[in-house]
C-alpha positions as CSV (number, residue, x, y, z in Angstrom):
1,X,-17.2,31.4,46.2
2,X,-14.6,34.0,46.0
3,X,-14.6,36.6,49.3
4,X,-11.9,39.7,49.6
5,X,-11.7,41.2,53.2
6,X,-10.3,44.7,53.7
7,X,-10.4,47.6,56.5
8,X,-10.1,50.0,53.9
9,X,-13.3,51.8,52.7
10,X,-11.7,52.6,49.4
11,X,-10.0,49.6,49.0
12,X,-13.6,47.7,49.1
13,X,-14.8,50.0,46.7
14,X,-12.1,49.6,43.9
15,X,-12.4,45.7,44.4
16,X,-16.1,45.5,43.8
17,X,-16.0,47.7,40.7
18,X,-13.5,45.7,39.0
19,X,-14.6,41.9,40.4
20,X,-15.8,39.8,37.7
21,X,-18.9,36.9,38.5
22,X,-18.2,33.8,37.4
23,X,-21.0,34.0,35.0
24,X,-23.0,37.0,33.8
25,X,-25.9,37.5,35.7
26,X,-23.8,36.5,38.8
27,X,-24.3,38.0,42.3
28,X,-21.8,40.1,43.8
29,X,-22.2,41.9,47.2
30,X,-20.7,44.5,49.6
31,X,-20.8,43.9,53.0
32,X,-20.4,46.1,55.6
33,X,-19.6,44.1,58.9
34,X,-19.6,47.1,61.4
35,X,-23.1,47.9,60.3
36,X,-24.2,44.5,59.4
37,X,-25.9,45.4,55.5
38,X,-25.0,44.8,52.4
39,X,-23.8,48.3,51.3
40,X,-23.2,47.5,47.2
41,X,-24.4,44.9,45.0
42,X,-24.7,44.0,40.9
43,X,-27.6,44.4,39.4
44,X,-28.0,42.6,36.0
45,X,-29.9,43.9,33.0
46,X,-30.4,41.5,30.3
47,X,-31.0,43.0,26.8
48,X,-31.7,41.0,23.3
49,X,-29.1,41.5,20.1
50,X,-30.0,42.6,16.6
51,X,-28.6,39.3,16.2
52,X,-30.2,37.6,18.5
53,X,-27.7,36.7,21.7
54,X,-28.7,37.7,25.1
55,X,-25.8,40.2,26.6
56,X,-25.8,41.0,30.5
57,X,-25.2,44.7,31.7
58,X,-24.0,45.4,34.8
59,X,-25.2,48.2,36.8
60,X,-22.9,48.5,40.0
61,X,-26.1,49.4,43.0
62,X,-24.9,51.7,45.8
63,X,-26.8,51.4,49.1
64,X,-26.9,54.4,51.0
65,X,-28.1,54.6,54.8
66,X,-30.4,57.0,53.0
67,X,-31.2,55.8,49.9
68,X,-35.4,54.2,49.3
């Protein structure tokens, strides 16, 4: 399990967008310590070829103190 730890807001942010799973379909989460929430996270789509193969999209999820 692979873990980054930063003070820096947009430091956090840069790593998450460019952090690879170890497999498609993989979870990867933003924590926010002070506030005790996961604040980002992956969310997988998974969508059949022409040809046949299964490919993952990732959709990076946001989670705003406001957001439903």
């Amino acid at each position: 399990m692979a873990e980054f730890k930063t003070d820096s807001a947009a430091q956090a942010v840069e790593m998450f967008a460019i952090m690879a799973p170890a497999f498609d379909g993989g979870e990867i989460r933003m924590w926010d310590q002070r506030e005790q929430r996961t604040c980002a996270s992956v969310h997988w789509d998974a969508e059949k070829m022409e040809f046949g193969f299964l490919v993952h999209r990732r959709t990076n999820v946001f989670h705003g103190r406001y957001s439903a």
